[in-house]
Structure formats: C-alpha cells, structure tokens
N, CA, C and O of each residue as an XYZ file, in Angstrom:
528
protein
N      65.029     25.799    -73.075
C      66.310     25.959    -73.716
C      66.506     24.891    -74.801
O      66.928     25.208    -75.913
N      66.167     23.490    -74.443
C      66.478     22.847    -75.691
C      65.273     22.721    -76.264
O      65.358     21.758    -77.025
N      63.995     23.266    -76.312
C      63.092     23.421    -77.766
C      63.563     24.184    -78.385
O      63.587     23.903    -79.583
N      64.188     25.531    -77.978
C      64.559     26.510    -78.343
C      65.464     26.098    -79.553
O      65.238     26.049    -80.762
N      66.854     25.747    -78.600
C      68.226     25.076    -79.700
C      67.490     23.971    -80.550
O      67.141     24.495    -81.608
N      67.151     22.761    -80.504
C      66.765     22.411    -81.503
C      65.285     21.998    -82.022
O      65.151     21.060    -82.807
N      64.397     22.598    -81.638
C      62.679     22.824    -82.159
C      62.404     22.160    -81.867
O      61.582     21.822    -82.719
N      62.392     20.803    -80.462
C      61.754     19.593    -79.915
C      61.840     19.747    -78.741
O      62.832     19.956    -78.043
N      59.934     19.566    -78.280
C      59.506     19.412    -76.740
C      60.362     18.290    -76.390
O      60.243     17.302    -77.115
N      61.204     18.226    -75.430
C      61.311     16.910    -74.793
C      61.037     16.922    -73.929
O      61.338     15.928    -73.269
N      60.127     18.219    -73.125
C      59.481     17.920    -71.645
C      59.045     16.723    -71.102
O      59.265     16.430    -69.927
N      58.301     15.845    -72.050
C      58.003     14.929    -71.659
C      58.639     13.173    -71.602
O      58.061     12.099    -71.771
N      60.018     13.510    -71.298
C      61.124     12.585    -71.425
C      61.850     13.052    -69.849
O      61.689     13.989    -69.066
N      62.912     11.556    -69.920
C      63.342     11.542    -68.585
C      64.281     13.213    -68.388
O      65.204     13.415    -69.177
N      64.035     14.025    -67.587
C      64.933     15.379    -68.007
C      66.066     15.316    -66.933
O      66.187     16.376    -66.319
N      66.951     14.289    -66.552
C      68.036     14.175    -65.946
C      68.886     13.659    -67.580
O      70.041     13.943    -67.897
N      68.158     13.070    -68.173
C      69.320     12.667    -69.547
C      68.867     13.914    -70.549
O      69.705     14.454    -71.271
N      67.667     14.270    -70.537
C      67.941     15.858    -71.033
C      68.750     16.698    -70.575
O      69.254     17.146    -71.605
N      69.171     17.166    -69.814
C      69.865     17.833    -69.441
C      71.455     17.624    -69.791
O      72.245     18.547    -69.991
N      71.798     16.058    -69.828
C      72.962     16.101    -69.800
C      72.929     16.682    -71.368
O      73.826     17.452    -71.713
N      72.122     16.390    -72.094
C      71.740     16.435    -73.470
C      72.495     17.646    -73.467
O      73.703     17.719    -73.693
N      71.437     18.953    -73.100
C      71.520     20.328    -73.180
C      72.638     20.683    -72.574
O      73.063     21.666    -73.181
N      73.741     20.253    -71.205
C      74.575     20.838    -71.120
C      76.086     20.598    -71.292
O      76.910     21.509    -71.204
N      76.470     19.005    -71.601
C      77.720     18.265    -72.122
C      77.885     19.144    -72.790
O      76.842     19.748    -73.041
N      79.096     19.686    -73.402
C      79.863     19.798    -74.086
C      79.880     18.519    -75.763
O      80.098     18.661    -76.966
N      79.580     17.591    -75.012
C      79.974     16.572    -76.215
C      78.863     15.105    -76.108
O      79.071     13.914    -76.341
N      77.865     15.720    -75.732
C      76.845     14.668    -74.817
C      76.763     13.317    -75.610
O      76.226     12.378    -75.023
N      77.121     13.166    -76.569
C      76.942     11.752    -77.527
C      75.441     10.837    -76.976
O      75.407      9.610    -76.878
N      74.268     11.775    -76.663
C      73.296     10.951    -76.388
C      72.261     11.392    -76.735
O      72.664     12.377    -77.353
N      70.886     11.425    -76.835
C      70.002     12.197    -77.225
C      69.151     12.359    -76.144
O      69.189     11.709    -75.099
N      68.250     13.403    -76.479
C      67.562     13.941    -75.341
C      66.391     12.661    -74.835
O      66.100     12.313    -73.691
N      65.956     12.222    -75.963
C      64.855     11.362    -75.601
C      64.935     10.226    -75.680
O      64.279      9.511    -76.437
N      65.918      9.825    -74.749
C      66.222      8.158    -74.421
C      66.132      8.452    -73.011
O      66.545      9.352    -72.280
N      65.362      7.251    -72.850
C      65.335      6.981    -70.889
C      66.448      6.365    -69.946
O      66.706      5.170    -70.088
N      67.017      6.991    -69.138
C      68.242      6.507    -68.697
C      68.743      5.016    -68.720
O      69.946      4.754    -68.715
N      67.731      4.020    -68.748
C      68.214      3.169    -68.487
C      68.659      2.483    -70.258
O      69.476      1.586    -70.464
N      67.940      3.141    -71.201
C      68.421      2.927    -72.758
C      69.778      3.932    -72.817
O      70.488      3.545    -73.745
N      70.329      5.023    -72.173
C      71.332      5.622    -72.340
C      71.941      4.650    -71.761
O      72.579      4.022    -72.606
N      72.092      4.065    -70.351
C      72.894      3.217    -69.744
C      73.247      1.887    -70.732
O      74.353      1.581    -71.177
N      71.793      1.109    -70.958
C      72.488      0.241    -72.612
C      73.090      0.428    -73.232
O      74.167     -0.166    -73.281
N      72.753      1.344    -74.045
C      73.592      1.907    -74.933
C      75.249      1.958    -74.579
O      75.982      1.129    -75.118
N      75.678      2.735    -73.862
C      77.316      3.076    -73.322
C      77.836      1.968    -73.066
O      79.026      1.755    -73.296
N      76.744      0.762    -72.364
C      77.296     -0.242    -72.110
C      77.732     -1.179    -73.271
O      78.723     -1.892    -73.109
N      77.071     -1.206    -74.372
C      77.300     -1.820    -75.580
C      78.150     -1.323    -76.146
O      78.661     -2.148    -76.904
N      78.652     -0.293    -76.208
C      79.643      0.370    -77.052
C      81.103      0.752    -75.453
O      81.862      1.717    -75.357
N      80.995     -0.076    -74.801
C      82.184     -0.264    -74.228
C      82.687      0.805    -73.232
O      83.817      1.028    -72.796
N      81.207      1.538    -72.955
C      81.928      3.157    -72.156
C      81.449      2.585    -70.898
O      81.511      3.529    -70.110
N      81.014      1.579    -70.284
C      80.288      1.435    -68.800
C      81.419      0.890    -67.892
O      82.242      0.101    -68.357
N      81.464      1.256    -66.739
C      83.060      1.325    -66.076
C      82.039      1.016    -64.658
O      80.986      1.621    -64.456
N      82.606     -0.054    -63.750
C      81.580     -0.489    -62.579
C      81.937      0.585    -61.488
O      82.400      1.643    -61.915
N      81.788      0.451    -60.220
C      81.436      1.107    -59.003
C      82.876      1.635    -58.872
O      83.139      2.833    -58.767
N      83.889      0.531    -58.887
C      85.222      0.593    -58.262
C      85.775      1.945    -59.052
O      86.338      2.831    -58.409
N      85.587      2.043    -60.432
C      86.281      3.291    -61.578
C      86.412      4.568    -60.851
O      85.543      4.692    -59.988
N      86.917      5.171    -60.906
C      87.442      6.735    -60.352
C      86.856      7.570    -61.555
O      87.402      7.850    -62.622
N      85.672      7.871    -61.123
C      85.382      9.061    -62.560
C      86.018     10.281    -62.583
O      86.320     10.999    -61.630
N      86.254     10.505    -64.156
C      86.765     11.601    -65.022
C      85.781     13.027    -64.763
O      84.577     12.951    -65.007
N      86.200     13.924    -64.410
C      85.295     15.047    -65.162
C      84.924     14.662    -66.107
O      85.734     14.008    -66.764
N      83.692     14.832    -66.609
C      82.874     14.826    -68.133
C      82.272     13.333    -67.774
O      81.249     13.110    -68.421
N      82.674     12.220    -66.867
C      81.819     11.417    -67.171
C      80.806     11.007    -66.553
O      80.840     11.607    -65.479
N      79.807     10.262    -66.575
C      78.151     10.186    -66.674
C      78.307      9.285    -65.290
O      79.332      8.606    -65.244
N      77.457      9.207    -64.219
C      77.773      8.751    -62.954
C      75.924      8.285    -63.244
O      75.016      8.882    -63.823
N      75.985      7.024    -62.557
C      74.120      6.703    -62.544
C      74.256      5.776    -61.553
O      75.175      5.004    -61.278
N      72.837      6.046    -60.900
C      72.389      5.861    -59.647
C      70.670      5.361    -59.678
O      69.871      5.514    -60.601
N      70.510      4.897    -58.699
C      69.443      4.286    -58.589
C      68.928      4.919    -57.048
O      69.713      5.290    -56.176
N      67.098      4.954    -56.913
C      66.449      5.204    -56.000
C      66.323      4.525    -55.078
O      66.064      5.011    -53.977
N      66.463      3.288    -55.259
C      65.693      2.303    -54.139
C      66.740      0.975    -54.853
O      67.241      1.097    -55.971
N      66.909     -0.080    -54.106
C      67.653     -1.097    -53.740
C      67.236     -2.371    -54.743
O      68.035     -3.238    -55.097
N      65.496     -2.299    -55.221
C      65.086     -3.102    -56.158
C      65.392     -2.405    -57.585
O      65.057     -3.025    -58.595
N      65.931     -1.314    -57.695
C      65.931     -0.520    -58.982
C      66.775     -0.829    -59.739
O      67.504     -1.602    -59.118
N      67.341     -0.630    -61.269
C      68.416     -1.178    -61.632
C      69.328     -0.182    -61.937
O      70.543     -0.380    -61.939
N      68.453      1.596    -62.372
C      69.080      2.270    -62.778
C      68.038      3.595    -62.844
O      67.251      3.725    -63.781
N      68.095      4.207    -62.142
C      66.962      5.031    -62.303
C      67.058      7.035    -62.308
O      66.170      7.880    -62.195
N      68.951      7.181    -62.542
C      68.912      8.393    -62.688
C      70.300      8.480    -62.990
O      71.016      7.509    -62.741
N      70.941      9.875    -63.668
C      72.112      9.954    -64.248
C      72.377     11.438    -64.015
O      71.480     12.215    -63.688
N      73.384     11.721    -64.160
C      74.383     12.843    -63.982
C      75.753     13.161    -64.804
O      76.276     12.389    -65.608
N      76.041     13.943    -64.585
C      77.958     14.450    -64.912
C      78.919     14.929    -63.882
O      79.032     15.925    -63.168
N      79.511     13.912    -64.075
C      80.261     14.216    -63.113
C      81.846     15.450    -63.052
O      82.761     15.533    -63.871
N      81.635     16.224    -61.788
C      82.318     17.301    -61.899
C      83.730     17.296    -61.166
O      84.600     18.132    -61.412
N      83.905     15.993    -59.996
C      85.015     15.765    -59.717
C      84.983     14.321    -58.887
O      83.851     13.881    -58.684
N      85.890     13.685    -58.479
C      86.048     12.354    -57.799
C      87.237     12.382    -57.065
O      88.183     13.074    -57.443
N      87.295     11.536    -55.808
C      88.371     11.337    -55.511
C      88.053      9.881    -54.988
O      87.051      9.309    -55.416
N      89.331      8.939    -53.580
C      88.565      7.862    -53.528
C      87.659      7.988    -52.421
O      87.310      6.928    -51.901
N      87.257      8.930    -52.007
C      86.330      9.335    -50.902
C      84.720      9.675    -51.495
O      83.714      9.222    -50.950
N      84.704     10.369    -52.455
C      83.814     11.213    -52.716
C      83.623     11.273    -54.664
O      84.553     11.112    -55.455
N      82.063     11.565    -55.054
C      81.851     11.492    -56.231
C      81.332     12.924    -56.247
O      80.328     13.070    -55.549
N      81.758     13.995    -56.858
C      80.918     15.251    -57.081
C      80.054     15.240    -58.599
O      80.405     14.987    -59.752
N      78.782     15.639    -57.985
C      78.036     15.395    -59.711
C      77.313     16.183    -59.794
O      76.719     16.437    -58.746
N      76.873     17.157    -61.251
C      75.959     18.004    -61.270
C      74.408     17.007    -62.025
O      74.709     16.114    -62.817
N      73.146     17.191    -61.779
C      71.860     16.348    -62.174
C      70.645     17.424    -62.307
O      70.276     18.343    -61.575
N      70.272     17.015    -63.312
C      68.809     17.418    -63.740
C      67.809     16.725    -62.961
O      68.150     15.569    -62.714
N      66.610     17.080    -62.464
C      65.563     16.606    -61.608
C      66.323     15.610    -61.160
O      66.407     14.505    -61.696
N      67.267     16.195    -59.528
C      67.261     15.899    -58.579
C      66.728     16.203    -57.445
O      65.886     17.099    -57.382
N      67.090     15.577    -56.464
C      66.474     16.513    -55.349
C      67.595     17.476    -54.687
O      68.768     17.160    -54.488
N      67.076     18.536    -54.433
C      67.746     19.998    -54.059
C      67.838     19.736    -52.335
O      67.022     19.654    -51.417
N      68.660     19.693    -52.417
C      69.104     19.632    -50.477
C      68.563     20.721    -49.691
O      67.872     20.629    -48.677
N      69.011     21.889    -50.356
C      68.133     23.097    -49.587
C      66.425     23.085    -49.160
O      65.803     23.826    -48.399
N      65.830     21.538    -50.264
C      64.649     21.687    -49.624
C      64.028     22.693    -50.937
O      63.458     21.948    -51.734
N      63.988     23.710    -51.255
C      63.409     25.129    -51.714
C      62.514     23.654    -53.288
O      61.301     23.704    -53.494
N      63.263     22.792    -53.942
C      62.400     22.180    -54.917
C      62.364     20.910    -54.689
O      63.321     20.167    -54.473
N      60.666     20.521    -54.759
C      60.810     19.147    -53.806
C      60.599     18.222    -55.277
O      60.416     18.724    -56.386
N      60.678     16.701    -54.959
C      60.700     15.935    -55.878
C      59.821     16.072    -56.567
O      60.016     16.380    -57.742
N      58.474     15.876    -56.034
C      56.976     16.128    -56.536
C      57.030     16.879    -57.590
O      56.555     16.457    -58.644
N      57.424     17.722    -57.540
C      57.564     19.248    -58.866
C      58.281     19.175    -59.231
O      58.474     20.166    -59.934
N      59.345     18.252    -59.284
C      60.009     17.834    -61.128
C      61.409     18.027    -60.438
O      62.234     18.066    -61.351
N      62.206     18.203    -58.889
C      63.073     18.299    -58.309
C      63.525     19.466    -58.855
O      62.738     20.403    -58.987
N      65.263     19.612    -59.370
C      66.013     20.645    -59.378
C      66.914     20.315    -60.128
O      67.005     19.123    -60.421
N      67.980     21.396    -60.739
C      69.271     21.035    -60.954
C      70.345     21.295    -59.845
O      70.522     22.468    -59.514
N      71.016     20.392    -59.291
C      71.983     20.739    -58.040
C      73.137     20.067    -58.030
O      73.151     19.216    -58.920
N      73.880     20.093    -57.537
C      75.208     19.363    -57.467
C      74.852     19.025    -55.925
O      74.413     19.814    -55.088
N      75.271     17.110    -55.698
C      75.722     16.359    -55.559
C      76.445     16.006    -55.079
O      77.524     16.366    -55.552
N      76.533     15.215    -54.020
C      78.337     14.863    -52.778
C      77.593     13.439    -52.672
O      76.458     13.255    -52.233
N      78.456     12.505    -53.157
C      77.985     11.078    -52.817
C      79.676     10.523    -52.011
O      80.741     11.120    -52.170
N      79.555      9.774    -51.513
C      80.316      8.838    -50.622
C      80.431      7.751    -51.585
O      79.518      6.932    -51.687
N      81.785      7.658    -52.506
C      81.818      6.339    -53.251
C      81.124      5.458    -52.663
O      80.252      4.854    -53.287
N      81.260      5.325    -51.946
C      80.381      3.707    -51.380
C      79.036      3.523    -51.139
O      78.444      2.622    -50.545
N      78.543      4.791    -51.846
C      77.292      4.962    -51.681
C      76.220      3.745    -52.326
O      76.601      3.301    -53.409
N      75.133      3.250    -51.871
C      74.699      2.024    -52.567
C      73.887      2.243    -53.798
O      73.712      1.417    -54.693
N      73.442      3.380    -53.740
C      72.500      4.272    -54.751
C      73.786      4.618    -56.311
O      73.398      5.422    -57.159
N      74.699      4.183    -56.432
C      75.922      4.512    -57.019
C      75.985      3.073    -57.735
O      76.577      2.104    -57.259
N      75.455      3.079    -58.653
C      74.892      1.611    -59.947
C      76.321      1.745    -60.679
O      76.840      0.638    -60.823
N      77.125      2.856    -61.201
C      78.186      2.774    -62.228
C      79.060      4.568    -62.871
O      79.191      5.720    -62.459
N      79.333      3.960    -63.744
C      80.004      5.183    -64.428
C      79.912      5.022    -66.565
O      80.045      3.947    -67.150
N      79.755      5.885    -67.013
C      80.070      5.601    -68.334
C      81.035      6.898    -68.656
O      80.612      8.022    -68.924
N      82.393      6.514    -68.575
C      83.527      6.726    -69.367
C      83.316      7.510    -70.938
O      83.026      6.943    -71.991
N      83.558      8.975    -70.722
C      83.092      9.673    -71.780
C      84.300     10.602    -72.457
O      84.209     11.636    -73.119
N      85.322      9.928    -72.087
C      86.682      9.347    -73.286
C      87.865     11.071    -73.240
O      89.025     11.122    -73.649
N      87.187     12.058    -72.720
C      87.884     13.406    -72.311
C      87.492     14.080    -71.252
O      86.482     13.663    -70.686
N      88.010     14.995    -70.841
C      88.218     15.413    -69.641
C      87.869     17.126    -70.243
O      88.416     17.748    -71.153
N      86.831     17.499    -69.387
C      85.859     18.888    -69.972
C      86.258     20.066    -69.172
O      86.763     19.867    -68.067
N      86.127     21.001    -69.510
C      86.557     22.159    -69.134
C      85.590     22.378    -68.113
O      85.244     21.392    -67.462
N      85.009     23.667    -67.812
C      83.495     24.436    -66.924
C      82.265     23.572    -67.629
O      82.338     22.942    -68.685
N      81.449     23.674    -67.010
C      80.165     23.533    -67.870
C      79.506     24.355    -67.590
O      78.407     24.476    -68.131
C-alpha cells in the first residue's frame, strides 16, 4: 500500500512507524525513520509527554521490549482512560497467536494497563482523529 501511494519500498524499515506513516490521518513523520529517531524527533519539537499523560486519540504511545531497551516500538493510540491505554500497531504481536513475531508479527489492537512497564511515553499529536 505505501509503494503503491507514494513509489517507495519501505519494506525494509522499522514497519510499526510505517504504518503509522500509511495510516494517520496527519502522521507528520516519515516512513523511514526508526522509532527511536521518530521518538527524537517529537521529543525535540516539544510533542513527548511522559508515562503519567492521559493519551489523546491520534496520539503515538511507545513502548519498549525488554527492561534494558530504551524504545523499541510505537503505535496510535485509539483510546485511554486512567486504567487502560488502547492502541492500534504495525508488527506487533497478535494475541490470537494466528501471526507470530518471527514473520514480521501483525497489525492488532492493544490493551495495556497504564502501568504497564513496557509503556516508555506518549507523543502528543496536537488533535483528536476521527476512525482510522
């Protein structure tokens, strides 16, 4: 879909920030930056909001694998409350099992437990989005 829309493989780029690429509404990022240069980035220009923030629909939720990591995957987030983070992600892992990590995971939505430790931040993406 996005060689298609704009005539560039980015298969071979992180495809959790592709994706947000291809499906934001207003993604202000490019396909071929590695999450943790998207995470710079937002952070320099004032959009990075820590653990405690209550995310917006539309904004970017990132998480990490493992406990030594600093930042190792990203999303959009589709709702929050102070219980719970709902997020949709490109090569995640699929709960059902049916796509395993090995093979490039899935696109799935997401139920994290704010307090989740894997839950690095938020970048604040300034409106509030309709469907995606």
């Amino acid at each position: 879909m996005v060689k298609q829309k704009f005539g560039v493989d980015y298969q071979k780029y992180s495809w959790c920030v592709t994706f947000i690429f291809a499906v934001h509404p207003k993604p202000r990022v490019k396909p071929c930056m590695g999450v943790r240069l998207l995470a710079r980035r937002l952070i320099l220009r004032g959009r990075w909001r820590k653990r405690k923030y209550t995310p917006k629909r539309g904004d970017l939720i990132f998480t990490r694998n493992n406990k030594q990591e600093i930042i190792g995957h990203c999303g959009i987030v589709l709702s929050a409350d102070k219980d719970t983070v709902v997020s949709i992600e490109g090569n995640t892992i699929d709960t059902s099992g049916v796509f395993l990590p090995e093979e490039g995971g899935a696109v799935a939505i997401r139920i994290r437990n704010r307090k989740d430790w894997h839950i690095v931040g938020y970048a604040k993406m300034g409106v509030n989005y309709g469907d995606f």
